[in-house]
DOKOLKE-841469 format. One record per residue: residue in one letter; x, y, z of N, C-alpha, C in turn. Coordinates in Angstrom, 1 decimal. Layout:
N
NODE code    n.X    n.Y    n.Z   ca.X   ca.Y   ca.Z    c.X    c.Y    c.Z
NODE    A      X      Y      Z      X      Y      Z      X      Y      Z
...
//
This chain:
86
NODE code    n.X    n.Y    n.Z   ca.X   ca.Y   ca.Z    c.X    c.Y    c.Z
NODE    X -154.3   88.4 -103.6 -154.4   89.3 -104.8 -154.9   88.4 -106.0
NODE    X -155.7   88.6 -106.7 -156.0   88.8 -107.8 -155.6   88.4 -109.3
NODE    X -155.3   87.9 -110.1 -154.9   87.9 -111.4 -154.8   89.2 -111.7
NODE    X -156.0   90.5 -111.7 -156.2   91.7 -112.3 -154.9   92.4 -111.4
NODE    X -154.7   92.0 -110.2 -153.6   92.7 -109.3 -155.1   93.7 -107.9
NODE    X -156.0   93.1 -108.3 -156.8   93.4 -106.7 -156.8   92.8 -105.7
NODE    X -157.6   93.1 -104.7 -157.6   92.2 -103.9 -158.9   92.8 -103.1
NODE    X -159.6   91.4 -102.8 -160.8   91.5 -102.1 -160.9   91.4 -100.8
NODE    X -161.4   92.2 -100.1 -161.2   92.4  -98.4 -162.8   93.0  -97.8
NODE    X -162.8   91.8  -96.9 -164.3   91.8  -96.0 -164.2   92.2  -94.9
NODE    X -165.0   93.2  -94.5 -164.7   93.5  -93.3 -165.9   93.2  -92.4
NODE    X -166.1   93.4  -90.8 -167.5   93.5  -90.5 -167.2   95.0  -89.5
NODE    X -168.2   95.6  -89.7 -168.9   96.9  -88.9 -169.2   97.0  -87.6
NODE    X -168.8   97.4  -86.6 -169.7   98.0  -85.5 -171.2   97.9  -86.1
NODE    X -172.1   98.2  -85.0 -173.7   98.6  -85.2 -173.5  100.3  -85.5
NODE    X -172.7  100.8  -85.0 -173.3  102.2  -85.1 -172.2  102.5  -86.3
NODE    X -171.2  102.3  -87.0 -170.3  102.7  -87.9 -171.4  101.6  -89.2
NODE    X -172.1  100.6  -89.0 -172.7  100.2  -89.8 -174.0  100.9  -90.1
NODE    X -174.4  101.8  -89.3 -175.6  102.5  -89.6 -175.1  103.6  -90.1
NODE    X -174.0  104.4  -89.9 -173.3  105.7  -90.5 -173.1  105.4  -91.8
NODE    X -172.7  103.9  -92.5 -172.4  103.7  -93.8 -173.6  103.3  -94.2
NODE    X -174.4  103.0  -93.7 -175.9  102.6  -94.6 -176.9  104.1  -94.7
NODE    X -176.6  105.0  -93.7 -177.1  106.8  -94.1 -176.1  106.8  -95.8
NODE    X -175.1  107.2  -95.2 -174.2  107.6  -96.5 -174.3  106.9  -97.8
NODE    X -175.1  105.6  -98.1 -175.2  105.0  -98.9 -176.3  105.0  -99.5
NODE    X -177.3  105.9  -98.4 -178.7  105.8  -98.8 -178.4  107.1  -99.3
NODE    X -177.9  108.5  -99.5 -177.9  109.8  -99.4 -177.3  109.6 -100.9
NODE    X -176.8  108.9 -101.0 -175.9  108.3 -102.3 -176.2  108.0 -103.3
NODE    X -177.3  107.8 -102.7 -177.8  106.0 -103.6 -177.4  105.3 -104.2
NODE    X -176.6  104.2 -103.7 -175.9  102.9 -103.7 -176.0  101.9 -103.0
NODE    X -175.3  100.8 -103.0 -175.1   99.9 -101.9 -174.3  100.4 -101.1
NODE    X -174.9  100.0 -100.0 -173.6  100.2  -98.8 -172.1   99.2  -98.9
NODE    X -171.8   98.5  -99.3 -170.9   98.0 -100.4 -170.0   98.8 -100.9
NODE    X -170.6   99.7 -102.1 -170.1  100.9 -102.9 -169.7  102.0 -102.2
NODE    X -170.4  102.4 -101.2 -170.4  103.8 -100.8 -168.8  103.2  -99.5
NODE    X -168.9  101.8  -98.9 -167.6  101.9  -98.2 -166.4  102.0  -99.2
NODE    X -166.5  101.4 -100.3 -165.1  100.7 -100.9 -164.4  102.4 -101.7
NODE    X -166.1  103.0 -101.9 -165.6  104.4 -102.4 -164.7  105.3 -101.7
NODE    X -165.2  105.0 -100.2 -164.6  106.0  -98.7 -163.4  105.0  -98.2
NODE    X -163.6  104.1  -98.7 -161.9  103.3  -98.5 -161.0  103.9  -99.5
NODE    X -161.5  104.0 -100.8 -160.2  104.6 -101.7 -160.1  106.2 -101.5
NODE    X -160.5  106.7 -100.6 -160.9  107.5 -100.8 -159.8  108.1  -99.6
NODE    X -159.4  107.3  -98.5 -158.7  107.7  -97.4 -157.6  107.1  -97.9
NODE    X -157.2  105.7  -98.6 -156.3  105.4  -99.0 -155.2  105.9  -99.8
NODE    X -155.8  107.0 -100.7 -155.4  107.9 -101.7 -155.1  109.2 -100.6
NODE    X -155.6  109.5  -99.6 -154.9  111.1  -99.1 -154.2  110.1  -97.9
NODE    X -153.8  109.3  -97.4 -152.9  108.8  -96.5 -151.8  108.8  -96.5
NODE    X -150.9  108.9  -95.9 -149.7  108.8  -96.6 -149.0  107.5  -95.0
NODE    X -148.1  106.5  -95.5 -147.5  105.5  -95.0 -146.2  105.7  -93.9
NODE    X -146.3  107.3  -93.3 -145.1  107.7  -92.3 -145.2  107.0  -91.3
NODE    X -144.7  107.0  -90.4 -144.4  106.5  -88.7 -145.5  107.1  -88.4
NODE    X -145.5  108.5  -87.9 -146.8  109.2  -87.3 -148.2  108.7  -87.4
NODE    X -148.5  108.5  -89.2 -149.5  108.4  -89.5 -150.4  106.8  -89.2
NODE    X -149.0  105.5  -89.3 -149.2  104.4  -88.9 -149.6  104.5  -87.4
NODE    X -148.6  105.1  -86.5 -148.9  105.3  -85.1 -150.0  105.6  -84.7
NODE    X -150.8  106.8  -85.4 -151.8  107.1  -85.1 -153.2  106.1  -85.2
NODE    X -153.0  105.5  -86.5 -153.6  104.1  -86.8 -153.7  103.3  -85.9
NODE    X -152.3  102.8  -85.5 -152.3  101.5  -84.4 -153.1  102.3  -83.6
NODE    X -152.8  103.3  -83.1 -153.4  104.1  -81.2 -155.1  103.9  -81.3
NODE    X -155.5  104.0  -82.7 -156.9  103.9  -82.6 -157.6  102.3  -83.0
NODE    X -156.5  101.5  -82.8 -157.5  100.1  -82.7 -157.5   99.8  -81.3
NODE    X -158.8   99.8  -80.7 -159.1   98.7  -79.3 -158.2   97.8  -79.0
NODE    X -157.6   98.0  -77.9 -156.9   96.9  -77.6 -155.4   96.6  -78.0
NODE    X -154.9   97.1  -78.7 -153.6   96.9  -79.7 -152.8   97.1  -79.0
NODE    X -152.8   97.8  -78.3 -151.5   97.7  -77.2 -151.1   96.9  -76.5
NODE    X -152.5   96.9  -75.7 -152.1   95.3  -74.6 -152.0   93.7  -75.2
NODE    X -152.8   94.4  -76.5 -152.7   92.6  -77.6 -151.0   92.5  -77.8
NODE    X -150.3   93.8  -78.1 -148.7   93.7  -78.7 -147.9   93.4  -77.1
NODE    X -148.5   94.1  -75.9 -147.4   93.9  -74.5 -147.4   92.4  -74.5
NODE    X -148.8   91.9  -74.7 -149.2   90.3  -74.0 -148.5   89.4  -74.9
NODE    X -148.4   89.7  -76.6 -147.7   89.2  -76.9 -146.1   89.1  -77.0
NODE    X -145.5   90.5  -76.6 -144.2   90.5  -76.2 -143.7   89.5  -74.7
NODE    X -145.0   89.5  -73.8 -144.6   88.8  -72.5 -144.8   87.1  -73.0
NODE    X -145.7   86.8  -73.9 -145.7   85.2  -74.2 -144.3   85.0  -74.9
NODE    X -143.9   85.9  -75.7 -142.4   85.8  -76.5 -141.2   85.7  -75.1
NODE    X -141.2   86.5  -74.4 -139.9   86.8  -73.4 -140.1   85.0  -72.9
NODE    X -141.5   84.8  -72.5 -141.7   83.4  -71.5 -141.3   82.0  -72.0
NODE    X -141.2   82.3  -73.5 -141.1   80.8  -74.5 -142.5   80.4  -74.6
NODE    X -143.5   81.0  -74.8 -145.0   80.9  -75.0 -144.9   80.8  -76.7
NODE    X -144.3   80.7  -77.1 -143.8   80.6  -78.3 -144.3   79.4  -79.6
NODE    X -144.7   79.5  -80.2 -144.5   78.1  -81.8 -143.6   78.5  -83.1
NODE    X -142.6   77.6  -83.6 -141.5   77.7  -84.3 -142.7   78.2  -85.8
NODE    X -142.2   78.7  -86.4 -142.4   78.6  -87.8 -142.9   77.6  -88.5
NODE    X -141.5   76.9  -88.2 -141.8   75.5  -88.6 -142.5   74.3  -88.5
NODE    X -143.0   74.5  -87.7 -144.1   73.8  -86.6 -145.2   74.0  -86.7
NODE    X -146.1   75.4  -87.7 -147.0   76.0  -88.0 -147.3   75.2  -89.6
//
């Protein structure tokens, strides 16, 4: 965060979610830059932070599932590093 209290966050795009924001940006006329951060506040403001709504979140990242089992089976195994040791 920020002094002002923002915070700057980079993301990188798929090819084809990167071509969807460079249409919308061109239809706009802006940077593709502007047109994401616009559609980021834009879902961030009707979102709301329930169980369901996170759930449904997690369900749509690639992989998140078996990233959280694999990491529950390295935790049960002692595949583990302390905190403190980090």
């Amino acid at each position: 965060m920020t002094d002002d209290g923002s915070t700057r966050l980079n993301l990188q795009l798929d090819r084809e979610h990167s071509i969807k924001l460079a249409r919308v940006a061109e239809r706009l006329y802006v940077q593709p830059g502007t047109a994401g951060r616009s559609l980021l506040y834009t879902i961030l403001d009707q979102i709301e932070p329930d169980a369901v709504t996170i759930t449904s979140l997690l369900d749509a990242i690639p992989g998140a599932w078996e990233d959280a089992q694999s990491g529950l089976a390295d935790a049960a195994a002692g595949r583990v590093i302390d905190l403190e040791d980090l």
